[in-house]
C-alpha positions in Angstrom: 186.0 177.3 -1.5 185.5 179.4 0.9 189.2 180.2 1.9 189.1 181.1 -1.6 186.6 183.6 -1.1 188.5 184.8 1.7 192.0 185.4 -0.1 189.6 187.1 -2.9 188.6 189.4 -0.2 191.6 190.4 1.1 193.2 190.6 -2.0 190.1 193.5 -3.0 190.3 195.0 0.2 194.5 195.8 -0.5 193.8 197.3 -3.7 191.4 199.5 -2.5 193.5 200.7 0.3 196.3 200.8 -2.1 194.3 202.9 -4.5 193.6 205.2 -1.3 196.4 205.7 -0.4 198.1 206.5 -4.2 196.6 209.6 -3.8 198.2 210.9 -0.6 201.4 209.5 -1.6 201.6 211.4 -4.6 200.5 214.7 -2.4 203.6 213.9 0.1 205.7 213.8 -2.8 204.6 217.0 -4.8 204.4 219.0 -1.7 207.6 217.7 0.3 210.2 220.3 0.5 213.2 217.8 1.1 212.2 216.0 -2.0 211.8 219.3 -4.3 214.8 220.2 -3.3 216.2 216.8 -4.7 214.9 217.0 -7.5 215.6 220.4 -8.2 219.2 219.3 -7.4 219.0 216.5 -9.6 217.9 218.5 -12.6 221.0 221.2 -11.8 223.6 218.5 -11.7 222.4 217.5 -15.2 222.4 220.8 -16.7 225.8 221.4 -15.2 227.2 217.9 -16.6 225.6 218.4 -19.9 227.3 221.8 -20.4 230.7 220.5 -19.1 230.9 217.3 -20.9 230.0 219.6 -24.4 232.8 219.3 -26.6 235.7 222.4 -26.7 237.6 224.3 -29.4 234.4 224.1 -31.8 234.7 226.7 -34.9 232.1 228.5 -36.7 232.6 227.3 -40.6 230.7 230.6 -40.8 233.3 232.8 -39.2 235.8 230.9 -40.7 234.4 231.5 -44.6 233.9 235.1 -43.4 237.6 235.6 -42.2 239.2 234.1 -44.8 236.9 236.8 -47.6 238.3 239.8 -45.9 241.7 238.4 -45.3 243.0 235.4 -46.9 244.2 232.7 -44.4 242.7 233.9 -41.6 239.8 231.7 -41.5 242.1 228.7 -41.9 244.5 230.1 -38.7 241.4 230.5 -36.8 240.3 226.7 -37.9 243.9 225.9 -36.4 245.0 224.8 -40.3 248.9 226.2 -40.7 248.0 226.1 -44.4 246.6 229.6 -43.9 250.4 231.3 -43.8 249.8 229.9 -47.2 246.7 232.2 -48.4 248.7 235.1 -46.4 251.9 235.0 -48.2 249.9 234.9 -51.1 247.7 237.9 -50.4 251.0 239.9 -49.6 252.8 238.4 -52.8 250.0 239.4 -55.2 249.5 243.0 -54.0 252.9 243.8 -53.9 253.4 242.9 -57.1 250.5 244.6 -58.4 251.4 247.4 -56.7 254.7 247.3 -58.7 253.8 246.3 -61.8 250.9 249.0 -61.9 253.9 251.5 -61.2 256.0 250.3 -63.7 252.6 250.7 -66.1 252.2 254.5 -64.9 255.7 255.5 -65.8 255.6 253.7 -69.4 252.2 255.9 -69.9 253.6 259.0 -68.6 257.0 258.0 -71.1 254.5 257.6 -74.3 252.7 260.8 -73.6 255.9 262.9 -73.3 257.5 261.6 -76.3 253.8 262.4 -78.3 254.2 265.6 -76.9 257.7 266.0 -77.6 257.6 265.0 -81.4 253.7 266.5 -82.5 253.5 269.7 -84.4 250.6 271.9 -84.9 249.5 274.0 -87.7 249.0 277.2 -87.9 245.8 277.2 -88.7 244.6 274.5 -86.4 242.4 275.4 -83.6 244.5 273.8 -80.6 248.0 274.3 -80.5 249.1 272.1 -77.8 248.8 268.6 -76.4 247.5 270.2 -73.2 243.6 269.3 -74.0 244.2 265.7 -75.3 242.7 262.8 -73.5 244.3 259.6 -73.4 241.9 258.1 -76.5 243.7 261.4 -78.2 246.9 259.7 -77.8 246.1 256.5 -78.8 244.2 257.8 -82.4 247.8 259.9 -82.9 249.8 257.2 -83.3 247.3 255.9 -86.0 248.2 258.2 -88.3 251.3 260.4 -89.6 248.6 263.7 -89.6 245.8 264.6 -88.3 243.5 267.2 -90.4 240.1 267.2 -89.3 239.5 263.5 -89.2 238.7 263.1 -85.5 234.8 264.3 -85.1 232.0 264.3 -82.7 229.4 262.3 -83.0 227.3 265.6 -85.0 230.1 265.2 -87.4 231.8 268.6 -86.5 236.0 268.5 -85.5 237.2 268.4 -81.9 238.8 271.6 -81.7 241.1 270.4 -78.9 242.5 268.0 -81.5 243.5 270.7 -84.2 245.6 269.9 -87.0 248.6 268.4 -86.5 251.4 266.3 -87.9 254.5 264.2 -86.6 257.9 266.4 -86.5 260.1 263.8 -88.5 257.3 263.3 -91.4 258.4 264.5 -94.7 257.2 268.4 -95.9 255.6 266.8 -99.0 253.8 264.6 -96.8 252.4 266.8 -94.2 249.0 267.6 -96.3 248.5 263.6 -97.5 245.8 261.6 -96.0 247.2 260.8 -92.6 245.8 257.1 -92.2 249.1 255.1 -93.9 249.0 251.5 -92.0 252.4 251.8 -89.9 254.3 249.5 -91.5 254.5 252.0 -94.4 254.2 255.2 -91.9 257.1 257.7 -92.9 257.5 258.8 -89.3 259.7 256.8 -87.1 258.4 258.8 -84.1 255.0 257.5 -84.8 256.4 253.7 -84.7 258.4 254.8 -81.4 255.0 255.9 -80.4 253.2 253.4 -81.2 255.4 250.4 -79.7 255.8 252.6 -76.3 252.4 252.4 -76.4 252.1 248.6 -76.7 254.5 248.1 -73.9 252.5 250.5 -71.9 249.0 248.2 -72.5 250.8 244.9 -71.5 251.8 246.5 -68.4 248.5 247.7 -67.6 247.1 243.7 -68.5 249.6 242.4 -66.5 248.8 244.4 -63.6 244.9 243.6 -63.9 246.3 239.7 -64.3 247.8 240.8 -60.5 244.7 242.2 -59.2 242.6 239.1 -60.4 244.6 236.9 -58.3 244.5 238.8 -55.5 240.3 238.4 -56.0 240.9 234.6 -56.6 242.6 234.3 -53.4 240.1 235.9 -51.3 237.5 233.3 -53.0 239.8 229.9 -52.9 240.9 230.9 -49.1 237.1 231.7 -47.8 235.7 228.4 -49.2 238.9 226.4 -47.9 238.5 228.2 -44.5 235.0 226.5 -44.5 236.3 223.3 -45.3 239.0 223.6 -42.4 236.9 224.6 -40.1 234.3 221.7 -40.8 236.9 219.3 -40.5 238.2 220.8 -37.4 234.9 220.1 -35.4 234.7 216.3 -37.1 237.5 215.9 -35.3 237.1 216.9 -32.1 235.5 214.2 -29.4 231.8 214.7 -28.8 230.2 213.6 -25.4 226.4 213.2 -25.2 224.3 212.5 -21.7 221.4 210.6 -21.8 219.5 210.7 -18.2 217.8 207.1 -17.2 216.0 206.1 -14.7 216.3 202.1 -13.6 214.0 199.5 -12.8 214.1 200.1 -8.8 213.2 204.1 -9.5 217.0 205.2 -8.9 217.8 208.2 -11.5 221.1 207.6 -13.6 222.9 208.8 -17.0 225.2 207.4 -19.6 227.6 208.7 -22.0 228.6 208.3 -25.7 231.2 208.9 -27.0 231.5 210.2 -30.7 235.0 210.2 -32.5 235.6 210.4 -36.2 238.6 208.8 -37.4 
């Protein structure tokens, strides 16, 4: 019993000295240069190995979308997808051909308003006496009817003096002073019917130009949103490397890796 008592004792007596001493321990550590400087060291060579082992070649899906909505198939080249030469050719194939057929639409509109010109004849008592003044809507309401007497008003009911009177030059004399709106199937004047079908060809142009420009806007759209796409599966792809610091059992500091790969 009483070597019991004894062990008790000692064993009291060491965990009071341990308990003083804990204190002075800690103090040494804190206040020790050499191991600041460890630790300081420690904590640098984990930054630097985090950074390094970060994965390279990421892309902004961002950027990528951004690129691609100013100039088609740039956001996929900068994603590293070759399917961006794609939205380029594109880009170039549609504005060229707008470009062309918008031409094309010009010189079939300048065509029909030189043959109006060319084949309308004014009275003498009309107000205008030239083409000169006529808008384009002018044009288009001339090859609705063989004459033109007054028909054409303002809003206030009053006639447009640019308009005038006037009549086609191949229309009969004995149907100059008729009512001018005769559908044009039956129209008397073959220039009207010229007129009017150069003036058809001229509006298809025009729509098919527009059809041009709508594709040029369609590939800035398709190419930003697949730009995203490329650039998000472009960073799934790429190896990612994670460090997680440890510390063992025995106190010694350490760090594993994982590695992340989507297949």
């Amino acid at each position: 019993m009483m070597k019991l008592q004894n062990q008790f004792l000692i064993a009291v007596t060491l965990l009071i000295l341990l308990a003083m001493s804990l204190p002075a321990a800690a103090s040494y550590l804190i206040n020790n240069p050499e191991v600041e400087a460890v630790i300081q060291l420690d904590e640098k060579l984990n930054e630097t190995m985090a950074s390094s082992l970060q994965p390279d070649g990421l892309k902004s899906p961002s950027k990528a979308f951004l690129f691609s909505a100013v100039v088609p198939g740039t956001g996929e080249l900068y994603a590293g997808a070759k399917r961006g030469l794609f939205f380029v050719a594109a880009e170039v194939a549609f504005w060229a051909t707008y470009f062309v057929v918008h031409g094309q639409a010009e010189d079939l509109k300048q065509d029909y308003v030189d043959f109006v010109d060319s084949h309308i004849l004014f009275e003498e008592d009309s107000p205008a006496s030239s083409t000169k003044a006529w808008t384009l809507e002018d044009y288009e309401h001339a090859t609705q009817s063989d004459n033109w007497h007054y028909v054409y008003t303002e809003d206030n009911g009053k006639p447009i003096d640019r308009v005038g009177k006037y009549y086609w030059d191949d229309l009969p004399q004995d149907l100059i002073n008729e009512p001018g709106g005769v559908p044009l199937s039956e129209s008397q004047s073959p220039a009207r019917v010229e007129a009017y079908n150069q003036r058809g060809s001229m509006n298809d142009k025009f729509k098919r130009a527009k059809t041009f420009l709508g594709l040029v806007i369609l590939n800035h759209i398709v190419s930003a949103v697949d730009a995203r796409i490329a650039a998000s599966i472009h960073n799934d792809r790429i190896s990612q490397i994670s460090l997680h610091p440890t510390v063992s059992p025995s106190g010694y500091l350490g760090a594993y890796l994982i590695l992340h790969r989507k297949f």
